[in-house]
C-alpha positions as CSV (number, residue, x, y, z in Angstrom):
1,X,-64.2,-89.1,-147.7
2,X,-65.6,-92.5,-147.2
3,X,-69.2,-91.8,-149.4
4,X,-69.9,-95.4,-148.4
5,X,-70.0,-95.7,-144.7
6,X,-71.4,-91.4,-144.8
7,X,-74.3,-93.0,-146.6
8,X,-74.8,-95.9,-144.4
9,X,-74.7,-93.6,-141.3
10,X,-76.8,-90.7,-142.2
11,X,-79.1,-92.8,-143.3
12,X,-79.7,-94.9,-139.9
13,X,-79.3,-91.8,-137.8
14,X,-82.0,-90.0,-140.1
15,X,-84.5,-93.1,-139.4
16,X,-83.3,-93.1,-135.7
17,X,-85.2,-89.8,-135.6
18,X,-87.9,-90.2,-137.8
19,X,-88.7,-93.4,-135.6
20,X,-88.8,-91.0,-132.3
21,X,-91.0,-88.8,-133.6
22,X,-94.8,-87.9,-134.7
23,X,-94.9,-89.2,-138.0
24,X,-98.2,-86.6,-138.9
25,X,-95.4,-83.5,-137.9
26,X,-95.1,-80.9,-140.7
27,X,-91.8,-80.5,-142.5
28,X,-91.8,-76.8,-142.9
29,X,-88.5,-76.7,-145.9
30,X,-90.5,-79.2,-147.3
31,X,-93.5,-77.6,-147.8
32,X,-97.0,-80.1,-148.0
33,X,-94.9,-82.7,-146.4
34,X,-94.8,-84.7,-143.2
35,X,-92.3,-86.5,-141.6
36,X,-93.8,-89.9,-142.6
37,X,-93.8,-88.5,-146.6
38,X,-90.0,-87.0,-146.1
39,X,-89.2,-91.3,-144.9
40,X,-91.1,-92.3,-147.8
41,X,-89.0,-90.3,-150.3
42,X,-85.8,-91.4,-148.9
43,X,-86.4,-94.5,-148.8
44,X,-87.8,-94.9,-152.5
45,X,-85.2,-92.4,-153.6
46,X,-82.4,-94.6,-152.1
47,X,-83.8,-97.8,-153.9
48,X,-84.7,-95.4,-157.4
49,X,-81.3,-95.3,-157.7
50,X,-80.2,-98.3,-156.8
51,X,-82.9,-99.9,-159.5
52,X,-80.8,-97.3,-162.1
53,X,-77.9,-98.7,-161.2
54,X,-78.5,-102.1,-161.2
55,X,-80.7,-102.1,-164.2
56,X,-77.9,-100.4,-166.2
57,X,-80.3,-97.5,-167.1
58,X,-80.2,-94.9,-169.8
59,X,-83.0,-93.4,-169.3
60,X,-85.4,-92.2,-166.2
61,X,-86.7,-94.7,-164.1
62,X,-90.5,-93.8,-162.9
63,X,-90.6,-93.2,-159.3
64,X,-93.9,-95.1,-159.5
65,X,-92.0,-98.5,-161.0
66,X,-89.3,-98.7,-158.3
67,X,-89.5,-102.6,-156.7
68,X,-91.2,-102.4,-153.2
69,X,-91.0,-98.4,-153.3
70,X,-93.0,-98.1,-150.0
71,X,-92.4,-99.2,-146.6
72,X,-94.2,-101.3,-144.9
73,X,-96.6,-99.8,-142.2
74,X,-95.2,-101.7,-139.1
75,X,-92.5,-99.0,-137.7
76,X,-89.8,-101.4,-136.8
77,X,-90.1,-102.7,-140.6
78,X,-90.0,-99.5,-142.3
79,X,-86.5,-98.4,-140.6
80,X,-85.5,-102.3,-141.8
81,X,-86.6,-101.1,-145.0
82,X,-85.3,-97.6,-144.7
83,X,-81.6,-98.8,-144.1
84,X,-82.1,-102.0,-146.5
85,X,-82.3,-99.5,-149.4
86,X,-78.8,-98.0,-149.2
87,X,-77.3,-101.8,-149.3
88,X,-79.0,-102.3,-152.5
89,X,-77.7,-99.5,-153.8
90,X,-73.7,-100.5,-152.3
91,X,-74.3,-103.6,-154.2
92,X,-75.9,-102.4,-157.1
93,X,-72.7,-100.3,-157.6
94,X,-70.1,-103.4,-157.0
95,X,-72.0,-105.4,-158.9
96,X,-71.9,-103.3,-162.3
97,X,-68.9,-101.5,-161.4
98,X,-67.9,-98.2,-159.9
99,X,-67.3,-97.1,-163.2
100,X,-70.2,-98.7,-165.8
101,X,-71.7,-95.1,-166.8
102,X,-76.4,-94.9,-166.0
103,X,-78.5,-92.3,-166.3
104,X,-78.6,-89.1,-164.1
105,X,-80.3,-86.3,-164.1
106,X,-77.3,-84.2,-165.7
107,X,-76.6,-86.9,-168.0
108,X,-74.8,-90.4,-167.9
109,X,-72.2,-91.1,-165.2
110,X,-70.4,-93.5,-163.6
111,X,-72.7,-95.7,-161.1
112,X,-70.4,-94.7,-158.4
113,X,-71.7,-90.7,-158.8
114,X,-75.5,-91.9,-157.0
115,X,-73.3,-92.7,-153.9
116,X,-72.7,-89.4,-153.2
117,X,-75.5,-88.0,-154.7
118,X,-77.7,-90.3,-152.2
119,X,-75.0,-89.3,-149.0
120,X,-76.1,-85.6,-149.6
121,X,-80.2,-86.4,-150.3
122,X,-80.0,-87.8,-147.0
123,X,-78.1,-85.6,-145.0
124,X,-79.8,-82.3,-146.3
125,X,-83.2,-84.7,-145.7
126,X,-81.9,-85.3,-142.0
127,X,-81.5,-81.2,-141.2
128,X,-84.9,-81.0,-142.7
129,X,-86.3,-83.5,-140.2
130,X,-84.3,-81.7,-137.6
131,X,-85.2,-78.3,-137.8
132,X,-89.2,-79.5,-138.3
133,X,-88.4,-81.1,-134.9
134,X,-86.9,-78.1,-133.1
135,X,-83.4,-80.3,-132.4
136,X,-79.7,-79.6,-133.4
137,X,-78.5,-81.9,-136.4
138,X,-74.3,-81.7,-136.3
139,X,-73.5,-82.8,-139.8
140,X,-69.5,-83.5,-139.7
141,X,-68.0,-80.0,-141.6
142,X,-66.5,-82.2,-144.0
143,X,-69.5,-83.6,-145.4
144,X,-71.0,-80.0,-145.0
145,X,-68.4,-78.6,-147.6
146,X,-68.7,-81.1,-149.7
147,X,-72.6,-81.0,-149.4
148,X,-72.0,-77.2,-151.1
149,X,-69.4,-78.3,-153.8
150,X,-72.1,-81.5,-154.8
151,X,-74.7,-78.4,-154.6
152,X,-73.0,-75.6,-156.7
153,X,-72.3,-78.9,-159.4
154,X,-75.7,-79.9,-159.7
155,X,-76.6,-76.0,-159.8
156,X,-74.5,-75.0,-162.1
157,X,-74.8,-78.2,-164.8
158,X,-78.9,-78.1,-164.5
159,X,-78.7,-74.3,-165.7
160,X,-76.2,-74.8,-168.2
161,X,-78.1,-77.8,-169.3
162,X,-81.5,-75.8,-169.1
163,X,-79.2,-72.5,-170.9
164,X,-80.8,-70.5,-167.8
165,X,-78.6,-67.7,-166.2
166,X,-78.8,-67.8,-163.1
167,X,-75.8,-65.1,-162.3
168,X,-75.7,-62.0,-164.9
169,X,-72.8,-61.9,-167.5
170,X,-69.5,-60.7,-165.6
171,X,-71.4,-61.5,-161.8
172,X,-69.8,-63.9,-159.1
173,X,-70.3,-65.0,-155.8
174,X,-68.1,-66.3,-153.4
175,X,-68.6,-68.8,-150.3
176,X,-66.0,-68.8,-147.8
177,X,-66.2,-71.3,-144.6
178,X,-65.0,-70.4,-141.8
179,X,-64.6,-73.9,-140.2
180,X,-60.7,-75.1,-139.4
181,X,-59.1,-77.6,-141.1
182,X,-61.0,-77.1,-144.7
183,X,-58.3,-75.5,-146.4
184,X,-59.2,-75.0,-150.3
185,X,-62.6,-77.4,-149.9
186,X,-63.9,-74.3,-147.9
187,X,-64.0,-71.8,-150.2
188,X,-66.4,-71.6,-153.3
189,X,-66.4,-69.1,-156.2
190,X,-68.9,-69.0,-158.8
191,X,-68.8,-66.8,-162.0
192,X,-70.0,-66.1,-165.6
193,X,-67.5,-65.4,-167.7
194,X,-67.0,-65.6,-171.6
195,X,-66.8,-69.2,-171.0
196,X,-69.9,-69.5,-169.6
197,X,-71.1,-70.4,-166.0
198,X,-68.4,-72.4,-164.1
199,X,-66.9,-72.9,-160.4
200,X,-63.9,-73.3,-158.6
201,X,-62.4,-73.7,-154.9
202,X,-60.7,-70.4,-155.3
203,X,-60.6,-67.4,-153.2
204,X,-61.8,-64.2,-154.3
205,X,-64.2,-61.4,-153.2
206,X,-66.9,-62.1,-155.8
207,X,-70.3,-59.5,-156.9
208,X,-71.4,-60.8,-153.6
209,X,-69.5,-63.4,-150.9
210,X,-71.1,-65.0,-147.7
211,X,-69.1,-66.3,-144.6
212,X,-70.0,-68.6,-142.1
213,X,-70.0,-72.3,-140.9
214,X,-69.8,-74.5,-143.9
215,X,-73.5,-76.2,-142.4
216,X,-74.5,-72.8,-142.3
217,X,-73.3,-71.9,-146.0
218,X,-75.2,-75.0,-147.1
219,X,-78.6,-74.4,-145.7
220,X,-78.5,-70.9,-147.1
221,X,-77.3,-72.2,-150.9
222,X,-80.4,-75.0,-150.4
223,X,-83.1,-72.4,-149.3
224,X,-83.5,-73.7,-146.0
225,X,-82.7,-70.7,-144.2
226,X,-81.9,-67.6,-145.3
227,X,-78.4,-65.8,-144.9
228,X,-79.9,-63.3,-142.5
229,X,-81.5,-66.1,-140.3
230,X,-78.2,-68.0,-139.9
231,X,-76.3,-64.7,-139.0
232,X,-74.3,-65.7,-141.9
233,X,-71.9,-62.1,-143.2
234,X,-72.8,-61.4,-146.2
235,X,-70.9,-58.4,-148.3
236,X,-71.9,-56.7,-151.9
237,X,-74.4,-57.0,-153.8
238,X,-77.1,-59.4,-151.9
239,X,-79.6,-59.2,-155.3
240,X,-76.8,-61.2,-157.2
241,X,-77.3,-63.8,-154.4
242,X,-81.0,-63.5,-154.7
243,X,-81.1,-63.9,-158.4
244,X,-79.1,-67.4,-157.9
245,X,-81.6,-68.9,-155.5
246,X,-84.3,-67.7,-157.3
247,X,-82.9,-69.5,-160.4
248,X,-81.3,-72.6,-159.8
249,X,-84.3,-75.0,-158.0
250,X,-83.8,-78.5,-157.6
C-alpha cells in the first residue's frame, strides 16, 4: 500500500468535507467536539509529528509547542494549511530518513512508522466527520484492514506497555472480514497465552469472533459503533469482546 499518496488523499478529501459543512456541528464519536475542533486536531496532529520527525525527537513533543499548530481563520487558508501539514511531514521523513528511529507513543521507531500512523488518524477522523454529518464515507477495504491490523498493534503494545489485560488468561478473539480479495490481511486473531498478549493474521474461532465488512470490523474495534449497530455476526462469548473495548482506549 502506498502510505504516502493514502495520506495525501484522505487528508484532502477529509478537508473537502469539513469545508462543506457547519463548522459549529457536533461530532458525536468525538464527544465535546465540533467539526471545526476534529480540523484543528488533524491538522496540529499532522504537523506534531512532522515536528517529531524533523526535530529527531526522543521524547514527547507538547501539543501546545508545535510551529503554527492552528489554522488560520480564513476557510480557504485553513484547508491550505490543513493539506500543507502532511507535506511537512513527507519531507520531514525524507529528510531524516525512512529509517532514523523518534519518539512514539509505544516507544522509538523508524520516522517512516508516523506515515501510517497519520494515514489511519485521518481516515478514522474522516468517518467521524461523516457519520456526524449523516453521509456515507467509502474508505478503500484495503486501508480498512489495515486500519484494524495498525489498531490491534497500538492495542495490544499500549497494554502490554501499561501491563493491563485487556483479554483474560487463555481468552481470544477473532475478526474475520468478509470483503474479497483480502486473503490473510482479513482475518485477525488475538490471544493471551503463556507468552503473553500477542496477534496474528490467522484463522481460528477464538472466545469470541465477529464477521463483517472490514470498515465495519474497524468502527466496532474503535468504539464508533457497536457490533450490534453495524449488524456485524458476532459468535461466543460477547463479554470477552466487551472486556477488550472496555480496556484498551486510545
Amino acid at each position: 500500500m502506498d502510505f504516502r499518496a493514502a495520506l495525501l488523499d484522505q487528508t484532502r478529501s477529509f478537508g473537502e468535507l469539513i469545508a462543506s459543512s457547519d463548522p459549529e456541528t457536533p461530532v458525536p464519536t468525538c464527544p465535546e467536539w465540533t467539526l471545526k475542533q476534529l480540523f484543528r486536531h488533524v491538522g496540529r496532529g499532522n504537523r506534531w509529528a512532522a515536528q517529531i520527525i524533523s526535530e529527531r525527537r526522543v521524547s514527547p513533543l507538547d501539543p501546545r509547542e508545535v510551529h503554527e499548530g492552528r489554522p488560520p481563520d480564513d476557510p480557504e487558508a485553513a484547508i491550505e494549511w490543513l493539506n500543507a501539514g502532511v507535506v511537512q511531514i513527507l519531507k520531514a521523513v525524507d529528510q531524516v530518513g525512512t529509517d532514523t528511529r523518534v519518539w512514539t507513543f509505544l516507544g522509538p521507531k523508524p520516522g517512516g512508522w508516523w506515515i501510517r500512523r497519520r494515514v489511519h488518524e485521518v481516515a478514522l477522523h474522516h468517518c467521524d466527520a461523516a457519520m456526524a454529518l449523516g453521509t456515507t464515507f467509502d474508505m478503500p477495504v484495503d486501508l480498512a484492514a489495515d486500519a484494524v491490523s495498525e489498531w490491534i498493534e497500538i492495542s495490544t503494545g499500549m497494554a502490554n506497555k501499561r501491563h493491563v489485560e485487556p483479554l483474560a488468561s487463555g481468552s481470544s478473539f477473532h475478526l474475520h472480514a468478509t470483503d474479497e480479495g483480502l486473503g490473510p490481511t482479513g482475518e485477525w486473531t488475538v490471544e493471551h497465552d503463556e507468552d503473553g498478549l500477542g496477534w496474528s493474521h490467522s484463522h481460528g474461532k477464538g472466545t469470541v469472533a465477529l464477521k463483517g465488512p472490514a470498515t465495519d470490523l474497524l468502527l466496532a474495534i474503535t468504539r464508533r459503533r457497536t457490533a450490534a449497530d453495524l449488524g456485524l455476526e458476532v459468535f461466543g462469548d460477547t463479554a470477552t469482546w466487551d472486556t477488550w473495548l472496555d480496556r484498551t482506549p486510545f
